[in-house]
PANU-35895 format. One record per residue: residue number from 1; residue in three letters; x, z, y of N, C-alpha, C in turn. Coordinates in steps of 0.2 Angstrom, whole numbers, plus 5000, padded with zeros to 4 digits. Example, Ala and Ser with C-alpha at 12.3 -4.5 7.8 and 13.67 -1.06 7.14 Angstrom:
# PANU-35895
<n:1, res:ALA, n_c1:5066, n_c3:5039, n_c2:4972, ca_c1:5062, ca_c3:5039, ca_c2:4978, c_c1:5066, c_c3:5039, c_c2:4984>
<n:2, res:SER, n_c1:5064, n_c3:5035, n_c2:4989, ca_c1:5068, ca_c3:5036, ca_c2:4995, c_c1:5064, c_c3:5039, c_c2:5000>
END
This chain:
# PANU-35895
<n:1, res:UNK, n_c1:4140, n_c3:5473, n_c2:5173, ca_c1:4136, ca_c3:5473, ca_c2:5167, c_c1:4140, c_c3:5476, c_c2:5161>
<n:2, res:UNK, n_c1:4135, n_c3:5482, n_c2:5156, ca_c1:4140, ca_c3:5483, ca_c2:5153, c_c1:4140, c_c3:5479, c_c2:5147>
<n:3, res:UNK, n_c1:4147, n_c3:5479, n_c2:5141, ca_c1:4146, ca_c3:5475, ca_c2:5136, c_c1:4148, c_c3:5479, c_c2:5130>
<n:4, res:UNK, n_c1:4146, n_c3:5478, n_c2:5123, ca_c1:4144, ca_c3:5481, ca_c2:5118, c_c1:4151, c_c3:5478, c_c2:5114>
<n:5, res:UNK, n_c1:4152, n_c3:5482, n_c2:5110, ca_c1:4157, ca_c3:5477, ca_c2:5107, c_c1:4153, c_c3:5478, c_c2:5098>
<n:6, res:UNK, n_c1:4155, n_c3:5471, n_c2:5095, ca_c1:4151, ca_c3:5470, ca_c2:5088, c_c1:4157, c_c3:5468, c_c2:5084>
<n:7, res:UNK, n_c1:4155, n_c3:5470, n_c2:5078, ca_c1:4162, ca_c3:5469, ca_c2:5073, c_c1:4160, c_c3:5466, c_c2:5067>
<n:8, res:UNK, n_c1:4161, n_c3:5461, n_c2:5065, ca_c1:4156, ca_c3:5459, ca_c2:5058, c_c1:4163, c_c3:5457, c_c2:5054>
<n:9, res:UNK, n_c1:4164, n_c3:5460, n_c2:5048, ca_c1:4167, ca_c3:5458, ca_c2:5045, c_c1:4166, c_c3:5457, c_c2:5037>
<n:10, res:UNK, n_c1:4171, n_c3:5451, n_c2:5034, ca_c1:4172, ca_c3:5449, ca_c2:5027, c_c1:4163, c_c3:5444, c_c2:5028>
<n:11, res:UNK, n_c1:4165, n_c3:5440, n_c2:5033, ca_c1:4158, ca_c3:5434, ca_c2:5033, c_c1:4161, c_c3:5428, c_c2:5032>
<n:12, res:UNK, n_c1:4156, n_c3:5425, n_c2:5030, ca_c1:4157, ca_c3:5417, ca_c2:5029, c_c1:4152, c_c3:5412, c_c2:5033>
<n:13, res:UNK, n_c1:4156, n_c3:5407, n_c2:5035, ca_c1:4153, ca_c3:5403, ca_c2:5039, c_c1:4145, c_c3:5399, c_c2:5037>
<n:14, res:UNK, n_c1:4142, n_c3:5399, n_c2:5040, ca_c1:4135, ca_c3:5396, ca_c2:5036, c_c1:4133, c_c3:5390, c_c2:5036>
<n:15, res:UNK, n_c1:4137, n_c3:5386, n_c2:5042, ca_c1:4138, ca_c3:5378, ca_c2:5044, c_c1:4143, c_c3:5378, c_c2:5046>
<n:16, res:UNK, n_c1:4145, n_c3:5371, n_c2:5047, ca_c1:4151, ca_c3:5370, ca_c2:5052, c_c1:4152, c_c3:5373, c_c2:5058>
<n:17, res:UNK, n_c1:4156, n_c3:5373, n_c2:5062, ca_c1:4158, ca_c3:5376, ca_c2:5068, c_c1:4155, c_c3:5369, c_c2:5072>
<n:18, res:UNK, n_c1:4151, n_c3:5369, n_c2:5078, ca_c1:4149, ca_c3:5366, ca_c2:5082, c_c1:4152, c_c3:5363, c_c2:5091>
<n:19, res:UNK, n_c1:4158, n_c3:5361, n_c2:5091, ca_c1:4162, ca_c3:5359, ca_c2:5096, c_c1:4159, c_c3:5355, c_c2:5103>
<n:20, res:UNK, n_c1:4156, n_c3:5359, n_c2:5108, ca_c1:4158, ca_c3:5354, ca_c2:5116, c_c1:4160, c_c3:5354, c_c2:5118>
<n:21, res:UNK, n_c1:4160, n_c3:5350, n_c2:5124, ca_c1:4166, ca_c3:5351, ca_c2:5130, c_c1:4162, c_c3:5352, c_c2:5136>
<n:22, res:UNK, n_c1:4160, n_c3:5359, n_c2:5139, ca_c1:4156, ca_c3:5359, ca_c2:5146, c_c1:4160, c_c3:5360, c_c2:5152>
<n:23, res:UNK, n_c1:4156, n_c3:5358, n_c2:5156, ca_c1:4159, ca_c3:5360, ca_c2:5166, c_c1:4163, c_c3:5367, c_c2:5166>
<n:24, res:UNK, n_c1:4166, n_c3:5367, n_c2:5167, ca_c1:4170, ca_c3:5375, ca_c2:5170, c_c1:4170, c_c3:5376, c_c2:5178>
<n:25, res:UNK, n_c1:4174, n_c3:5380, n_c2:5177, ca_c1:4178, ca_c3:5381, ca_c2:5184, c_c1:4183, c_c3:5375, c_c2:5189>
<n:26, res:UNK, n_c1:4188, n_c3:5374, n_c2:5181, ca_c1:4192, ca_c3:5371, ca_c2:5182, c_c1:4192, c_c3:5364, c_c2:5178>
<n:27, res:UNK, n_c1:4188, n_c3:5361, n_c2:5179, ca_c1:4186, ca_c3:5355, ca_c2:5176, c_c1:4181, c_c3:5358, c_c2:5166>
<n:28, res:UNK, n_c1:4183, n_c3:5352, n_c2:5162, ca_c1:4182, ca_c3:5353, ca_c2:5155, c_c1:4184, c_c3:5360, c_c2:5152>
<n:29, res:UNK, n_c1:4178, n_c3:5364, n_c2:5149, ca_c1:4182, ca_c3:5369, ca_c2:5143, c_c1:4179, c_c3:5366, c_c2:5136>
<n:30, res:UNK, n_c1:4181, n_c3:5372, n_c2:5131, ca_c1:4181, ca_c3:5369, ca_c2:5126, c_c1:4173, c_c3:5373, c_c2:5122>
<n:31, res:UNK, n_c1:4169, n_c3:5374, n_c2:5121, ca_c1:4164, ca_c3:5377, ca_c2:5119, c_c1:4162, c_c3:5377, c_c2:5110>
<n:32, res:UNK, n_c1:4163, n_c3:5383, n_c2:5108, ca_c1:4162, ca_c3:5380, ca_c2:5102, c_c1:4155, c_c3:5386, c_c2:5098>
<n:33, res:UNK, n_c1:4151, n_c3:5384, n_c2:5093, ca_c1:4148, ca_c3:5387, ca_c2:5092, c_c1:4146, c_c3:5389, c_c2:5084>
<n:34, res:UNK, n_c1:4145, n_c3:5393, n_c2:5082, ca_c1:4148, ca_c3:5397, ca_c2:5075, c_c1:4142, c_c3:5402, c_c2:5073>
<n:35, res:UNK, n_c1:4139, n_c3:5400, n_c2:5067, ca_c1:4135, ca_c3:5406, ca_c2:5062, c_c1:4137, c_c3:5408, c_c2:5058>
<n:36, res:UNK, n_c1:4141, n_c3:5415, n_c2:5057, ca_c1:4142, ca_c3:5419, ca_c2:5052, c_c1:4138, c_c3:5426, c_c2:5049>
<n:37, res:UNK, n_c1:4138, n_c3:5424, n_c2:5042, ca_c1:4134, ca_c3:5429, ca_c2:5038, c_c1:4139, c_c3:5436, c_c2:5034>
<n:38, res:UNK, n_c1:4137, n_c3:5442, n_c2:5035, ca_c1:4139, ca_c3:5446, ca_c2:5032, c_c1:4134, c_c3:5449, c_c2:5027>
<n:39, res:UNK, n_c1:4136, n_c3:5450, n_c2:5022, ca_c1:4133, ca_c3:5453, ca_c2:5015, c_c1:4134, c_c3:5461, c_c2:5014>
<n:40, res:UNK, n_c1:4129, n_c3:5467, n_c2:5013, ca_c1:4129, ca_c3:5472, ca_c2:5013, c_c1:4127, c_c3:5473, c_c2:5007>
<n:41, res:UNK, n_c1:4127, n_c3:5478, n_c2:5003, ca_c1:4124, ca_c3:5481, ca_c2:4996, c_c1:4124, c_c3:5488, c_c2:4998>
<n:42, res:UNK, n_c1:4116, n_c3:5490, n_c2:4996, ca_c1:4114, ca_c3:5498, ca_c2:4999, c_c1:4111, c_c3:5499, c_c2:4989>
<n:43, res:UNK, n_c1:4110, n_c3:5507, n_c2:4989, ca_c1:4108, ca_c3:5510, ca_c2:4982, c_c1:4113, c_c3:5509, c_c2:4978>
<n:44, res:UNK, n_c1:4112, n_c3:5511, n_c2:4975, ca_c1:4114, ca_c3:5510, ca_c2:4965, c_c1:4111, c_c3:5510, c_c2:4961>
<n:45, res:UNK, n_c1:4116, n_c3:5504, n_c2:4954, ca_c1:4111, ca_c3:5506, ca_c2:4951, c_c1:4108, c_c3:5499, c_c2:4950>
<n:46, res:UNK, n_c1:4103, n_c3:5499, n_c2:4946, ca_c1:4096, ca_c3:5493, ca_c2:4947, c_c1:4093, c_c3:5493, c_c2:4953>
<n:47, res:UNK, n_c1:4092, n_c3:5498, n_c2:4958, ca_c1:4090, ca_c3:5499, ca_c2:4963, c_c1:4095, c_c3:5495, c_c2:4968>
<n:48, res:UNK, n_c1:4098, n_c3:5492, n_c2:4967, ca_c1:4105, ca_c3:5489, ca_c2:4972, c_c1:4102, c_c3:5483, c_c2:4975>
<n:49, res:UNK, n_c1:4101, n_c3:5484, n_c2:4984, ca_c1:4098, ca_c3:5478, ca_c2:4985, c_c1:4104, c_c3:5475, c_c2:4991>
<n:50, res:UNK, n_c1:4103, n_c3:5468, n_c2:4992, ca_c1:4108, ca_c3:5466, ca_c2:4997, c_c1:4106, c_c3:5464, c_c2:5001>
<n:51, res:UNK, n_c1:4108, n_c3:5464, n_c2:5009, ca_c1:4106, ca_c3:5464, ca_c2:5017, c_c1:4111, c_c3:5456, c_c2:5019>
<n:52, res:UNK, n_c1:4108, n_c3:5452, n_c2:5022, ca_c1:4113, ca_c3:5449, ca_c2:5025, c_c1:4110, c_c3:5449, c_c2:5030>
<n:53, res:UNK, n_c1:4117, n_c3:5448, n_c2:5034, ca_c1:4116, ca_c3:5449, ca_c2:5043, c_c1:4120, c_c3:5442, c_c2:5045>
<n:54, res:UNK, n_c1:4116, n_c3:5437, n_c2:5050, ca_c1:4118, ca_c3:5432, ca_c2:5051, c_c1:4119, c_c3:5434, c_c2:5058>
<n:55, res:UNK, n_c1:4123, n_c3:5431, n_c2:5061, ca_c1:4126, ca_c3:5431, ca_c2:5070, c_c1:4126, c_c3:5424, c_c2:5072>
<n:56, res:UNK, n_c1:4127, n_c3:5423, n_c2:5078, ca_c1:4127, ca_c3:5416, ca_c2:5081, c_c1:4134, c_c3:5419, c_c2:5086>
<n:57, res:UNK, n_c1:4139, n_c3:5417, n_c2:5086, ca_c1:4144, ca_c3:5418, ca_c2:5089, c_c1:4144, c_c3:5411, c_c2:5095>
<n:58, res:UNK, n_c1:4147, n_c3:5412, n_c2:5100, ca_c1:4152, ca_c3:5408, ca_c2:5105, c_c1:4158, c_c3:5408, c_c2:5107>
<n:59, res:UNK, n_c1:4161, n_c3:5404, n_c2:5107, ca_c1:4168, ca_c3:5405, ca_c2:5107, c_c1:4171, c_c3:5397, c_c2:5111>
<n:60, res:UNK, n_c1:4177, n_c3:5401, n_c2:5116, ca_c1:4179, ca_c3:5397, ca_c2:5121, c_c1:4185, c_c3:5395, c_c2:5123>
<n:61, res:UNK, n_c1:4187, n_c3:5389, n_c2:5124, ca_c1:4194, ca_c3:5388, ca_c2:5127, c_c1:4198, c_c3:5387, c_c2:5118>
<n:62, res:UNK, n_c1:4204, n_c3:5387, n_c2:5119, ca_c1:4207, ca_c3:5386, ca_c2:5114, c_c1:4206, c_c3:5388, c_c2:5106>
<n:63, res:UNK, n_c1:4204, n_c3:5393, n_c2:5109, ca_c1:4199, ca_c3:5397, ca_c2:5101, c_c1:4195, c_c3:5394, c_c2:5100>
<n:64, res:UNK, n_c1:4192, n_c3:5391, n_c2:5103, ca_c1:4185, ca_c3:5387, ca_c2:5101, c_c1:4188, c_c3:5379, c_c2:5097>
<n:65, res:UNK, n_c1:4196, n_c3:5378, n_c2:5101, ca_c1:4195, ca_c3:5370, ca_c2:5096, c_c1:4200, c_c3:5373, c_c2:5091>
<n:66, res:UNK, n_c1:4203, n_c3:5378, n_c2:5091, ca_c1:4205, ca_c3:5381, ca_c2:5081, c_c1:4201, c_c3:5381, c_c2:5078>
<n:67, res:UNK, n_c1:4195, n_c3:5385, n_c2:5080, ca_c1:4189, ca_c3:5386, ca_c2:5075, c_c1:4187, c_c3:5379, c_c2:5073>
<n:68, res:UNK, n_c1:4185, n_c3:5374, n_c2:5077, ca_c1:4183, ca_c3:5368, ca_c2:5075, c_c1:4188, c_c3:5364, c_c2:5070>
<n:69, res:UNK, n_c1:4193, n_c3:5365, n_c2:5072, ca_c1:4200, ca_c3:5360, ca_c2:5067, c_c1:4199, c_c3:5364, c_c2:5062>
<n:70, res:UNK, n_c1:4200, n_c3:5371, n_c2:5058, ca_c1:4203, ca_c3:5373, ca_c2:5054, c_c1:4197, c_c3:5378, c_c2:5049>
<n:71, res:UNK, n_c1:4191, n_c3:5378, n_c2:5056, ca_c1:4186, ca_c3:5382, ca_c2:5049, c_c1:4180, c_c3:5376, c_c2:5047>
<n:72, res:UNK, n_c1:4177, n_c3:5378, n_c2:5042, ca_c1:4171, ca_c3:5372, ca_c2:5039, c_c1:4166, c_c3:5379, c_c2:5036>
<n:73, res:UNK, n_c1:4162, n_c3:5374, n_c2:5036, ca_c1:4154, ca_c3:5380, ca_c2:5032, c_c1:4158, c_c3:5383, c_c2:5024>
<n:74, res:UNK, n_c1:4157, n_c3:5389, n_c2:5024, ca_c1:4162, ca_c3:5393, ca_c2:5017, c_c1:4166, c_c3:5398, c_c2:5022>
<n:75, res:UNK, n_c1:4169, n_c3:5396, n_c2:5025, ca_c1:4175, ca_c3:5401, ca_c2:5029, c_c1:4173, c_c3:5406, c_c2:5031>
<n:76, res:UNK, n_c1:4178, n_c3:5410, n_c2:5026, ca_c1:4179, ca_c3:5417, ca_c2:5028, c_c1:4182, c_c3:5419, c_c2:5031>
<n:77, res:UNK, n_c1:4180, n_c3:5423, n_c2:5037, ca_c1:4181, ca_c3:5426, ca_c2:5042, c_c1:4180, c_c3:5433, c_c2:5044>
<n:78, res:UNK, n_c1:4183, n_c3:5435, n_c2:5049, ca_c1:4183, ca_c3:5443, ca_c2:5053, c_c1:4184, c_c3:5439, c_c2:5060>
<n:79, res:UNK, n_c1:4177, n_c3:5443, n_c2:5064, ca_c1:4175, ca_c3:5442, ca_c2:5071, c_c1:4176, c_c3:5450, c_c2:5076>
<n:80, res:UNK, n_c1:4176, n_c3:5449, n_c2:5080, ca_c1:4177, ca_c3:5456, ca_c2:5085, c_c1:4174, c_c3:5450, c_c2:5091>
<n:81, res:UNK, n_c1:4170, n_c3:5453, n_c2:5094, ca_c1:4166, ca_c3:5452, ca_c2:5098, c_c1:4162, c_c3:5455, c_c2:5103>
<n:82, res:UNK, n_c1:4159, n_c3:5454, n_c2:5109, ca_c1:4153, ca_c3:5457, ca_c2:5114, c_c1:4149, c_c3:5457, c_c2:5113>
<n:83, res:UNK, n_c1:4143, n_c3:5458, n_c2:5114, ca_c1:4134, ca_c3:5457, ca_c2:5113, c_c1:4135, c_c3:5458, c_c2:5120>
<n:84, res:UNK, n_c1:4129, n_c3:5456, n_c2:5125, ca_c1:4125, ca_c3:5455, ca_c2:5129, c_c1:4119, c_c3:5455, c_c2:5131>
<n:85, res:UNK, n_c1:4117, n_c3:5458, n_c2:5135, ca_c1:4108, ca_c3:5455, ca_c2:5138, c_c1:4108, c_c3:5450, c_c2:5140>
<n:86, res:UNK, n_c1:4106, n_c3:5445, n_c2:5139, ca_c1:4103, ca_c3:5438, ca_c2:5140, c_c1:4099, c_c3:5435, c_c2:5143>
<n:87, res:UNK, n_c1:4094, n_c3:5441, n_c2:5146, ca_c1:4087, ca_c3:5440, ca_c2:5149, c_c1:4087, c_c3:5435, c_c2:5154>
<n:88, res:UNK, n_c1:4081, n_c3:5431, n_c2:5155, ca_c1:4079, ca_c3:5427, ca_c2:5161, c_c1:4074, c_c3:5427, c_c2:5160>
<n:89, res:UNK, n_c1:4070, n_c3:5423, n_c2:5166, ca_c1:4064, ca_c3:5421, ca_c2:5166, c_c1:4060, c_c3:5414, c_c2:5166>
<n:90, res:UNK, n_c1:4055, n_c3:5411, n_c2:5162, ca_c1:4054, ca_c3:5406, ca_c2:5162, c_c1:4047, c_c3:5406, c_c2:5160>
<n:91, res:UNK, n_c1:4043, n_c3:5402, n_c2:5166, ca_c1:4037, ca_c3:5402, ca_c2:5168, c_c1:4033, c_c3:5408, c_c2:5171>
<n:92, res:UNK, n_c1:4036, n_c3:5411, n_c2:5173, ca_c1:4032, ca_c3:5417, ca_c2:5176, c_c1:4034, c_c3:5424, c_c2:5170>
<n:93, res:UNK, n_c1:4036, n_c3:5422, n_c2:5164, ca_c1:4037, ca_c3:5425, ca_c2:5158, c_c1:4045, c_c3:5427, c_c2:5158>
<n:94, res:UNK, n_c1:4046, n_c3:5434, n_c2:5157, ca_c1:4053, ca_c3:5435, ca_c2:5157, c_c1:4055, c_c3:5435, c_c2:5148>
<n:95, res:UNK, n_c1:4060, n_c3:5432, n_c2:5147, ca_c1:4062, ca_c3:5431, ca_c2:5141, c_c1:4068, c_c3:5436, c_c2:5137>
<n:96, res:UNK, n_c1:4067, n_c3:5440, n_c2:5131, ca_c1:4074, ca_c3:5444, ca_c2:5131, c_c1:4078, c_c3:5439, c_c2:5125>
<n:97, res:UNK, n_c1:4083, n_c3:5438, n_c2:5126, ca_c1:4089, ca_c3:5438, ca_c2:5120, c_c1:4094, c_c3:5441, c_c2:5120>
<n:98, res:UNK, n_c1:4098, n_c3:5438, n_c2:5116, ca_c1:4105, ca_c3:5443, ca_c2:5114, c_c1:4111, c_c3:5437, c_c2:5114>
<n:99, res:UNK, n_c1:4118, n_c3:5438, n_c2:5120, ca_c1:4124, ca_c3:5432, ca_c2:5119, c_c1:4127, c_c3:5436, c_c2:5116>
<n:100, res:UNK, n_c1:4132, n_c3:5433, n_c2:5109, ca_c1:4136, ca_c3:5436, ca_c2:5108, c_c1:4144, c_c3:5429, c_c2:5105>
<n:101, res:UNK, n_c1:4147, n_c3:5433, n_c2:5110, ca_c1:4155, ca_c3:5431, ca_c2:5113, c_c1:4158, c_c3:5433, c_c2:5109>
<n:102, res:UNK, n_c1:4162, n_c3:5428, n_c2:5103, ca_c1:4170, ca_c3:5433, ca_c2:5102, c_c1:4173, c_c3:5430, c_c2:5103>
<n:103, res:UNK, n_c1:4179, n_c3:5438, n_c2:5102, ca_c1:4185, ca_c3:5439, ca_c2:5105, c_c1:4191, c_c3:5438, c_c2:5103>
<n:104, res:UNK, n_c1:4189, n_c3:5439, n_c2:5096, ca_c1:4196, ca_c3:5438, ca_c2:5093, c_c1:4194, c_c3:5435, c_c2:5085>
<n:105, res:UNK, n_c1:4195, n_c3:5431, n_c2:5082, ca_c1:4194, ca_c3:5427, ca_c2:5078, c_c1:4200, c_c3:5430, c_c2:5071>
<n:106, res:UNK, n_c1:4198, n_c3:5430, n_c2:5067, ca_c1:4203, ca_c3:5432, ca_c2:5060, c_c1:4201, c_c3:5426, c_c2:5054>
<n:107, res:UNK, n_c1:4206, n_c3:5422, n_c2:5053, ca_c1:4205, ca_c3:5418, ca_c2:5046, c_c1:4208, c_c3:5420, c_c2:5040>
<n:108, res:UNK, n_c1:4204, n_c3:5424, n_c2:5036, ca_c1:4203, ca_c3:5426, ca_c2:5031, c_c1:4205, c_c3:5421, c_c2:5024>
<n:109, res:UNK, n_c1:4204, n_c3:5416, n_c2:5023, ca_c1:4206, ca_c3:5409, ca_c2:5020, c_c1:4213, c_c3:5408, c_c2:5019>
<n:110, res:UNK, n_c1:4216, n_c3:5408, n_c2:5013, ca_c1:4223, ca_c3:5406, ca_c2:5014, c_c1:4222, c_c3:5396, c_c2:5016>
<n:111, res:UNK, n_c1:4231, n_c3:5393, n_c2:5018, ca_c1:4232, ca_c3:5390, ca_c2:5020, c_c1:4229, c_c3:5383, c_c2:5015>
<n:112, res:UNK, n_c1:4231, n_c3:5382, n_c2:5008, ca_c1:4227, ca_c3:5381, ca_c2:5004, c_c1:4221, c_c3:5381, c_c2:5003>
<n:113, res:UNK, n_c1:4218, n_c3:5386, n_c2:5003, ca_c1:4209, ca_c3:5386, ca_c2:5002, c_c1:4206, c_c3:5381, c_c2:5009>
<n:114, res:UNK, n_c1:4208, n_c3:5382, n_c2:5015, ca_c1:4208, ca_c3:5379, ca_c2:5020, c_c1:4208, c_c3:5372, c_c2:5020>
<n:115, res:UNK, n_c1:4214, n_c3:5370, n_c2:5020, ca_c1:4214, ca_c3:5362, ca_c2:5018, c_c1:4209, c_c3:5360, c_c2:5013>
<n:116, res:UNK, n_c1:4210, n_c3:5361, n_c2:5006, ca_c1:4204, ca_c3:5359, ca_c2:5003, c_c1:4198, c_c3:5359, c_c2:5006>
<n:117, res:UNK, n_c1:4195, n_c3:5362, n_c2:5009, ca_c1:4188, ca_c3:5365, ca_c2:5010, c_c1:4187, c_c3:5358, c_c2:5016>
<n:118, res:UNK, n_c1:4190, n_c3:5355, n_c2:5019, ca_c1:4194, ca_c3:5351, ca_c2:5026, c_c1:4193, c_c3:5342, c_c2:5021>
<n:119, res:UNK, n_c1:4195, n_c3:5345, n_c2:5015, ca_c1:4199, ca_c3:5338, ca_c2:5011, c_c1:4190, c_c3:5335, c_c2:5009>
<n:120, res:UNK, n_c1:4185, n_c3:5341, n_c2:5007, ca_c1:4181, ca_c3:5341, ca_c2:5003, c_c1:4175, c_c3:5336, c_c2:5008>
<n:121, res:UNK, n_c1:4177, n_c3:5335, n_c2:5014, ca_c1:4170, ca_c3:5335, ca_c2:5019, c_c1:4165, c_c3:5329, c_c2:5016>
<n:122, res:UNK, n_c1:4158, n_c3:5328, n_c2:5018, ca_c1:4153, ca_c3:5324, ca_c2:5015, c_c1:4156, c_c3:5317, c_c2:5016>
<n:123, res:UNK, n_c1:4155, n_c3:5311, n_c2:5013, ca_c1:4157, ca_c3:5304, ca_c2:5015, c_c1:4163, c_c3:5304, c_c2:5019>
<n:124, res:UNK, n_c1:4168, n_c3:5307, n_c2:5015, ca_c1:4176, ca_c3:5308, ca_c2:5019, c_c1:4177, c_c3:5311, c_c2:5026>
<n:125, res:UNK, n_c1:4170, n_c3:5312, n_c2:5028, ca_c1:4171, ca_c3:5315, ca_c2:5036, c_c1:4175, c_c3:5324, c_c2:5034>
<n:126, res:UNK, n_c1:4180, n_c3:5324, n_c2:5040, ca_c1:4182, ca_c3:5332, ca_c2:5041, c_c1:4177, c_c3:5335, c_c2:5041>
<n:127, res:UNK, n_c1:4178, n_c3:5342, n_c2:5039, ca_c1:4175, ca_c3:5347, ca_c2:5037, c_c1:4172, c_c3:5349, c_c2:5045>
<n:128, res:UNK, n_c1:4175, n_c3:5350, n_c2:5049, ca_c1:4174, ca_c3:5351, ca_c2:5055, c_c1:4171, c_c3:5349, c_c2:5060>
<n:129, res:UNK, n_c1:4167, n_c3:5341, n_c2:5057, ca_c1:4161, ca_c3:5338, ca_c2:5061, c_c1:4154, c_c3:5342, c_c2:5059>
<n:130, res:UNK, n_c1:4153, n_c3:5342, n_c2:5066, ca_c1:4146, ca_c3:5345, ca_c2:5068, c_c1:4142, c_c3:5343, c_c2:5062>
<n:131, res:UNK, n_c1:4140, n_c3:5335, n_c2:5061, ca_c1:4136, ca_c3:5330, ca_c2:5061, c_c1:4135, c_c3:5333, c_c2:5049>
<n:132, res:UNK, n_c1:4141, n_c3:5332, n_c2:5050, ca_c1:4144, ca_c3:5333, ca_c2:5041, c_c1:4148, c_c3:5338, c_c2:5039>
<n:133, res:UNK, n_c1:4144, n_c3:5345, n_c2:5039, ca_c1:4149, ca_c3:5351, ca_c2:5037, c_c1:4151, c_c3:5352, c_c2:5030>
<n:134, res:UNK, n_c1:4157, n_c3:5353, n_c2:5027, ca_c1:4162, ca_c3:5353, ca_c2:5021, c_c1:4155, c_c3:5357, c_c2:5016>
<n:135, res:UNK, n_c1:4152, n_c3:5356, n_c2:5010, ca_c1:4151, ca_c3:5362, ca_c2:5005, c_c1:4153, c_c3:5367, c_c2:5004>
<n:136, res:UNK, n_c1:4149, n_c3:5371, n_c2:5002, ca_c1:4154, ca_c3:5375, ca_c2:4999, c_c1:4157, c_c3:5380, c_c2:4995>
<n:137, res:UNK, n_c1:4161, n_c3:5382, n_c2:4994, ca_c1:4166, ca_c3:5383, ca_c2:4989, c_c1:4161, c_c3:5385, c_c2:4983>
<n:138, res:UNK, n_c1:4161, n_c3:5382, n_c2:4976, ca_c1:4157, ca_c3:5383, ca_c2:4972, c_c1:4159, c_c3:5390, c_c2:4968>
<n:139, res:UNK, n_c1:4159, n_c3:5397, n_c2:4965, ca_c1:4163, ca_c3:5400, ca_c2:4962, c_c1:4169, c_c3:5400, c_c2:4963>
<n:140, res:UNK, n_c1:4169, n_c3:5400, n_c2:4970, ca_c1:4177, ca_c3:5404, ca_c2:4971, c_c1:4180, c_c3:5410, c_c2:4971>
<n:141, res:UNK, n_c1:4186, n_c3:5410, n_c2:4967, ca_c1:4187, ca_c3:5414, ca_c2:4963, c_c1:4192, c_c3:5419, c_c2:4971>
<n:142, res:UNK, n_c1:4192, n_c3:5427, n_c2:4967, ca_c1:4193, ca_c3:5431, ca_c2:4970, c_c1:4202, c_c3:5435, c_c2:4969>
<n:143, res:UNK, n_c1:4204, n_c3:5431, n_c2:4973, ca_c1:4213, ca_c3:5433, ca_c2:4972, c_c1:4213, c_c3:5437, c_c2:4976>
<n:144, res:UNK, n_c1:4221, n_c3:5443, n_c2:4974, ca_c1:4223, ca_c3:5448, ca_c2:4978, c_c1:4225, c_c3:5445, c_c2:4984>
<n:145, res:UNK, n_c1:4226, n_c3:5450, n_c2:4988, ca_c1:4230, ca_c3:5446, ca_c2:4996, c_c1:4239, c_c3:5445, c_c2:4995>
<n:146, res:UNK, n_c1:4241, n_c3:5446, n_c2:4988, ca_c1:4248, ca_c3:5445, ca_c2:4987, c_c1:4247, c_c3:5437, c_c2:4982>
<n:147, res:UNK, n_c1:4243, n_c3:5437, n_c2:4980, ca_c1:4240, ca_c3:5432, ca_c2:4977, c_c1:4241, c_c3:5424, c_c2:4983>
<n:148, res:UNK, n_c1:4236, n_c3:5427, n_c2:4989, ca_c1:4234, ca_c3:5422, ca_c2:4992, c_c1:4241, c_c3:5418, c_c2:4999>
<n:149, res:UNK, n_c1:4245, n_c3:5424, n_c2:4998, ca_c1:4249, ca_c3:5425, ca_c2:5003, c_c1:4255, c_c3:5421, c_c2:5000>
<n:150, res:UNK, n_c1:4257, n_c3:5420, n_c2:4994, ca_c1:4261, ca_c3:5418, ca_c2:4990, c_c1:4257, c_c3:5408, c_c2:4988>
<n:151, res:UNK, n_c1:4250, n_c3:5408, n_c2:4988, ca_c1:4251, ca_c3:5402, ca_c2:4989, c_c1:4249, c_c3:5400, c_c2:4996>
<n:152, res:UNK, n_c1:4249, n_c3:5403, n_c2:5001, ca_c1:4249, ca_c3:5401, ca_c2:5008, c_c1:4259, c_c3:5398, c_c2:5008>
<n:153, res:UNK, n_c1:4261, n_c3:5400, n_c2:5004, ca_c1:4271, ca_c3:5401, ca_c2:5007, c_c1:4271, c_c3:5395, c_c2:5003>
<n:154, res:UNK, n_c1:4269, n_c3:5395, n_c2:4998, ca_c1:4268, ca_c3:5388, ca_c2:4994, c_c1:4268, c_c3:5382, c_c2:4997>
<n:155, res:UNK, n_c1:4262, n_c3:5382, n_c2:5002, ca_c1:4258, ca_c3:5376, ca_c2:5004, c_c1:4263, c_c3:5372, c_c2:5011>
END
């Protein structure tokens, strides 16, 4: 079967990262599940309108419990991914959808922004529970990458 490769980049998380644990091969893997939005601006001008594009990612095995420790709803991200045909049939009726798997995960967040966003969760729960995902970031301000780098070496 062939697979597609998808690239979404400079997105933010739209909920918490959602962590199970299913059957595998070789006993428990790590299962985790992830919506991210990217923002387009087409025209110019007064004419300038903006696109978001939401994805539903899945993501496996140890990738999958970093994403749940370390990202919350605000996190920004760079995904590299697969798309698939997903088709099955159920009730006599064939169904189409679309899986899409990443590959490689980018945390875009300095070290600093991270924690906060972790410190911030609802009723002191982690950012990183399904049940209570972290707010987020209100007017977050837009630092260089020598900016973010320098207080990532800080923290």
């Amino acid at each position: 079967m062939a697979n597609v490769q998808v690239i979404q980049r400079n997105a933010h998380l739209a909920a918490g990262v959602r962590l199970e644990f299913v059957n595998g091969r070789e006993g428990k893997v790590a299962k985790a599940v992830l919506t991210a939005i990217s923002n387009t601006r087409r025209g110019s001008g007064e004419a300038r309108d903006e696109e978001s594009t939401a994805i539903q990612w899945t993501l496996w095995g140890k990738q999958a419990e970093n994403a749940a420790a370390y990202l919350g709803k605000g996190s920004h991200v760079n995904i590299v991914g697969r798309l698939r045909n997903n088709n099955y049939e159920r009730d006599g009726e064939e169904i189409f959808s679309l899986a899409f798997t990443a590959e490689e995960i980018d945390y875009l967040d300095s070290r600093a922004e991270s924690e906060a966003r972790r410190a911030r969760g609802n009723d002191g729960a982690p950012a990183q529970s399904p049940a209570q995902p972290a707010p987020a970031a209100a007017g977050r301000s837009r630092r260089s990458r020598t900016e973010r780098q320098s207080a990532h070496a800080e923290a």
